[in-house]
C-alpha positions, 0 to 999 in steps of 0.5 A: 464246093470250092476250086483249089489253087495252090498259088501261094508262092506264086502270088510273088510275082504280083507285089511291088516288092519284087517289081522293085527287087527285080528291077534292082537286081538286074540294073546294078547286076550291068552296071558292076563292071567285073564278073566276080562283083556281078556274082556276088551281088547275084548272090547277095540278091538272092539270099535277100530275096529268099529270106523276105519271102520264106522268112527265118524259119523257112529260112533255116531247113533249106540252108541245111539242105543246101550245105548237106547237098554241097558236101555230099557232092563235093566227096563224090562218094555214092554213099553220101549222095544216096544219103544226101537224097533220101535226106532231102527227100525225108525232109520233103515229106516232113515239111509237106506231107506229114499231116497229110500221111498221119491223117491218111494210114495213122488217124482212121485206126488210132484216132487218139494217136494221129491226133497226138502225133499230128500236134508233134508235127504241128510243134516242129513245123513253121507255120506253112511249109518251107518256101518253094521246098518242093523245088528245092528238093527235085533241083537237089536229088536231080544234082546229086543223082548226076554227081553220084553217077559220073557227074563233075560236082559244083566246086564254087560254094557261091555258084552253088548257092545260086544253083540253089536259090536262084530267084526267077526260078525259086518260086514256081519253076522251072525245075533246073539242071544244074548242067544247063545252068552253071555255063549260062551263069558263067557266060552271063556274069561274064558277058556284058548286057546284050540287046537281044537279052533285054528284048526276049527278057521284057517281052516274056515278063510283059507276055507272062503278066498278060496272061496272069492278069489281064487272062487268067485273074478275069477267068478265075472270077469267071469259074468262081461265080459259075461254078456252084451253078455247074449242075443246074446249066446247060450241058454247053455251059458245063463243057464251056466252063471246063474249058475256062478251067483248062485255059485258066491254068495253062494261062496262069501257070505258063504266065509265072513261067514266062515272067521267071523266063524273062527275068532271068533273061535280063541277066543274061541267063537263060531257064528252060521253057516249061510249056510249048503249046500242050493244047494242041497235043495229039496224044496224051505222051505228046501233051506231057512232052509240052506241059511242065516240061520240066517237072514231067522230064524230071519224073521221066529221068529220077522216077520212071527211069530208075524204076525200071522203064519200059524195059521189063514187059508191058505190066511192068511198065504200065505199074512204072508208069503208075507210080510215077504219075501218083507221086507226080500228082502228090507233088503238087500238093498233099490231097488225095485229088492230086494223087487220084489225078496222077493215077489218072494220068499214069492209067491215061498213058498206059492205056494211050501207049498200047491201045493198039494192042488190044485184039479186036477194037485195037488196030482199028482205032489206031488206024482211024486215029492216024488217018483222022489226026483231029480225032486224037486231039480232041479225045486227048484234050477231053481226057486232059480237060476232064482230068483238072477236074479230080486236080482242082476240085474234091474227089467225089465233087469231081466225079460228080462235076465229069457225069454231068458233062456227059448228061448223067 
């Protein structure tokens, strides 16, 4: 039994590598005194940053995405922004979920034939999945979605490219609109350095290593040497390394953001906040208000949305809401664990968002919950908290790991 991160990208952010880029790239992005020089050199950083870390075959696929996704967008013509999508999205699956989807409906009935065909793929593939593709792709669908439906294309190639490739934001989010991003990148370049931008820009990085190194690092080593002992301790123990679990991945996770946050600050750009403090959610839609912004409001915006919403009956909605969340949770990586974990979050919000409903127990639950707030903190955070469980661990190891929670 092993926990499962998936910091592969994120791991960026700890080299020297790019504790010398990054400081590179902001001091010489102040000190170039005209806006179009600052907008190349952002440029040329980016790409630099991009090709060190995906290399030349992670490289390539992107660069394909980008220039379909700029064409498609600059026609303005709905066919090619559908077809730009479902491009970018066939390549999403590729690169990241084909093994797994072979191994899922092909393998189990033709073992000959999953085999062959997952030595195909592995043949056409790079060594590991093109850097940040998943970002990549939601930043893109997201751009032409709004293209498609009214909005004004990127005309500029160059602000398209750091639209694209930004890099505070390439490698663990957030998730950008580029409707947010271009006036901040407009007002950055042309704007000189302002105090206050260096001040929120420093505190968010040095609050974002904190957090990582000094928190999140020690609490990983915490969780690995108490982990296998998980059933033999105490029901205190068991709930009480839960609870470093939950902590750890808020703490790890929120830090990346805010060291993206602050670096992209010293530029002058400002990214949008990725957490708000979700522990102290009352309900399960009020903590997917403050966890991962914006990757849940994404989800909202391009999948539960178009599906239909919440305006076709209480079934449809609790199916919309379903779907949404399984395909949230295989986002984050091609395991059945991360898709059980979105059913549970997508069943956990159906369920919060109509409780009340239900004859009987219904009204008065309701009722209690909102004379007694803390009782609906406590029930959320003990359904979130479980939940990391079915996202960090193997399915049954996870089953077994919420039983004996509860004694069983």
């Amino acid at each position: 039994m092993g926990l499962v991160w998936s910091a592969r990208a994120r791991m960026i952010f700890s080299t020297y590598w790019f504790l010398f880029f990054a400081a590179l790239t902001v001091v010489v992005f102040w000190l170039l005194p005209r806006p179009g020089w600052r907008l190349g050199w952002l440029a040329v950083a980016c790409v630099a940053f991009h090709v060190h870390f995906a290399g030349p075959a992670g490289v390539t696929p992107i660069v394909v995405l980008m220039i379909i996704t700029f064409l498609a967008a600059r026609s303005r013509r709905p066919w090619a922004c559908v077809g730009a999508m479902v491009m970018c999205v066939a390549a999403l699956c590729f690169y990241k979920y084909a093994l797994f989807l072979v191994g899922a409906a092909v393998t189990p009935w033709s073992p000959a034939l999953g085999a062959v065909l997952a030595k195909d793929i592995r043949g056409w593939m790079p060594g590991a999945p093109p850097l940040a593709v998943s970002f990549f792709v939601f930043e893109f669908v997201h751009y032409l979605f709004e293209v498609r439906r009214g909005g004004e294309p990127i005309r500029s190639p160059l602000k398209f490219l750091l639209f694209a490739i930004f890099f505070p934001s390439l490698v663990a989010g957030p998730i950008k609109r580029y409707t947010q991003f271009l006036p901040s990148l407009d007002a950055a370049v042309h704007s000189p350095s302002r105090a206050e931008n260096w001040a929120e820009g420093l505190r968010r990085i040095g609050l974002g290593f904190f957090k990582k190194v000094a928190l999140a690092d020690n609490l990983t080593l915490y969780i690995g040497a108490n982990q296998q002992q998980f059933g033999a301790d105490s029901l205190f123990g068991r709930w009480f390394v839960l609870a470093t679990i939950a902590l750890r991945i808020l703490l790890d996770f929120s830090g990346y953001s805010d060291i993206a946050i602050g670096c992209a600050r010293l530029l002058g750009i400002r990214l949008p906040e990725n957490f708000n403090w979700p522990y102290a959610a009352r309900n399960l839609q009020d903590f997917w208000q403050r966890w991962h912004i914006s990757l849940s409001s994404w989800i909202r915006d391009y999948v539960y949305i178009p599906l239909g919403g919440s305006r076709h009956g209480l079934l449809r909605r609790g199916l919309n809401v379903l779907v949404a969340f399984a395909l949230c949770g295989l986002w984050h990586g091609p395991a059945w664990h991360f898709i059980l974990w979105g059913v549970y979050h997508g069943a956990g919000l159906a369920v919060s968002g109509n409780y009340e409903r239900a004859p009987g127990l219904g009204p008065v639950v309701g009722k209690m919950i909102r004379a007694e707030p803390v009782v609906g903190w406590v029930l959320t955070q003990m359904f979130v908290w479980v939940g990391w469980l079915l996202f960090f661990y193997p399915t049954m190891d996870a089953i077994r790991m919420a039983g004996q929670l509860f004694g069983l």
